[in-house]
C-alpha positions in Angstrom: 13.6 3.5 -14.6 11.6 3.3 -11.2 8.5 1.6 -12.0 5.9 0.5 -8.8 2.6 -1.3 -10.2 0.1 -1.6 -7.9 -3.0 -4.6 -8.6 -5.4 -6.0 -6.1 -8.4 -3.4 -5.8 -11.7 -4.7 -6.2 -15.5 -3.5 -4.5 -16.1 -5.3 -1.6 -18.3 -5.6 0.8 -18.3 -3.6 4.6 -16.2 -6.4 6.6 -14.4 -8.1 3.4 -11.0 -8.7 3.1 -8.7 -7.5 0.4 -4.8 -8.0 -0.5 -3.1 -4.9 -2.4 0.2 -6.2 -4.2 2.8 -3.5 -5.3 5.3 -5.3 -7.9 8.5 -2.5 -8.0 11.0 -2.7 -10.6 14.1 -0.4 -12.0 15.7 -0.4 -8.4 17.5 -2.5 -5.7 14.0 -3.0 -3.9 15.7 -4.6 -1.0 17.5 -1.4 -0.1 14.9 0.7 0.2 11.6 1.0 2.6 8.3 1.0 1.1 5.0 2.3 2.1 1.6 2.5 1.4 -1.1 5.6 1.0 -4.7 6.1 0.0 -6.2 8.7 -1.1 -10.1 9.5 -1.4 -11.8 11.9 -3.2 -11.5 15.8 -1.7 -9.4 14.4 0.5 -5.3 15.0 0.5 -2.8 11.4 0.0 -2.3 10.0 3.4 0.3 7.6 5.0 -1.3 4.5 5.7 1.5 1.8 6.6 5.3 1.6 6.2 7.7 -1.0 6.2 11.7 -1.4 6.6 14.2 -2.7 4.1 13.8 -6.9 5.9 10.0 -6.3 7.3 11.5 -6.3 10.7 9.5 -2.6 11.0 6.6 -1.9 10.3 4.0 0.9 11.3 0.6 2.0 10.6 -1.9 5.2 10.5 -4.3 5.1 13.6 -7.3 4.4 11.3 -5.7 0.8 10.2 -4.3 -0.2 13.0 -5.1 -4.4 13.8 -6.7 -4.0 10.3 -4.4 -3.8 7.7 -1.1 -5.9 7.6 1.8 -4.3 5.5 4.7 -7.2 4.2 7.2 -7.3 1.3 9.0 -10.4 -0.3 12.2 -9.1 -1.4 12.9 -12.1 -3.6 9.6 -10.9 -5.5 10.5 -7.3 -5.3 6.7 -7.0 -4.1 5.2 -5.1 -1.4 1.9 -5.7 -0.1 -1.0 -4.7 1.9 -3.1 -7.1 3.9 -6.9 -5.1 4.8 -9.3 -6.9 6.6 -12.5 -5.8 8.3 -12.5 -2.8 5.8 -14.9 0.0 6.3 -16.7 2.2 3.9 -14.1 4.9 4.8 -11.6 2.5 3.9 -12.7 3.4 -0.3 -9.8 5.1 -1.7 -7.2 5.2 -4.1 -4.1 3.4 -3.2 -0.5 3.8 -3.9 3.0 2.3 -2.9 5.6 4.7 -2.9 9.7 4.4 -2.7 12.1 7.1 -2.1 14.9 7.0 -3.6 18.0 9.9 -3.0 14.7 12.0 -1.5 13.3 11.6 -4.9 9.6 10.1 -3.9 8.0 7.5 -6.5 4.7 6.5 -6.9 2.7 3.9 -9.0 -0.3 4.2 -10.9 -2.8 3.3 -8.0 -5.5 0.8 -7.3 -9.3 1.4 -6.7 -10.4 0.3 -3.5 -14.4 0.6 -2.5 -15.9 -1.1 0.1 -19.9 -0.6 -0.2 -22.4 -2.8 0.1 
């Protein structure tokens, strides 16, 4: 079975750095683009940076752009997410997600808050 498990949250501080790592499993995870969302509270799950099957493509929401850095190591079957210079509106939930035969798959999430 599809299984994504995300690990790398933390509270940091406004301008900290972070690395989100998103171990997949129960697929071919070099077939398939990955990406990454957020969600904070009230607010609805949004995009925040996509990646191709090699890395060769890679895009990012507006907010995170020259921020945030999205990568995968296929030999790991891990995807991650690079934030630097985070903001306080950067505190969210965040998930990897795969689709698979336009089935969408989501991990568990990781708590990210960045307050001083």
């Amino acid at each position: 079975q599809v299984q994504l498990v995300e690990s790398g949250g933390a509270l940091v501080q406004p301008g900290g750095s972070l690395r989100l790592s998103c171990a997949a499993s129960g697929f071919t995870f070099s077939y398939y683009a990955m990406s990454w969302y957020r969600q904070a509270p009230g607010m609805e799950r949004e995009l925040v940076a996509a990646i191709s099957i090699a890395g060769g493509m890679t895009s990012y929401a507006d907010s995170v752009k020259g921020r945030f850095t999205i990568s995968r190591d296929n030999a790991k079957n891990t995807v991650y997410l690079q934030m630097n210079s985070l903001k306080p509106e950067d505190t969210a939930v965040y998930y990897c997600k795969v689709v698979i035969a336009t089935e969408g798959y989501w991990g568990q999430g990781t708590q990210v808050t960045v307050s001083s």
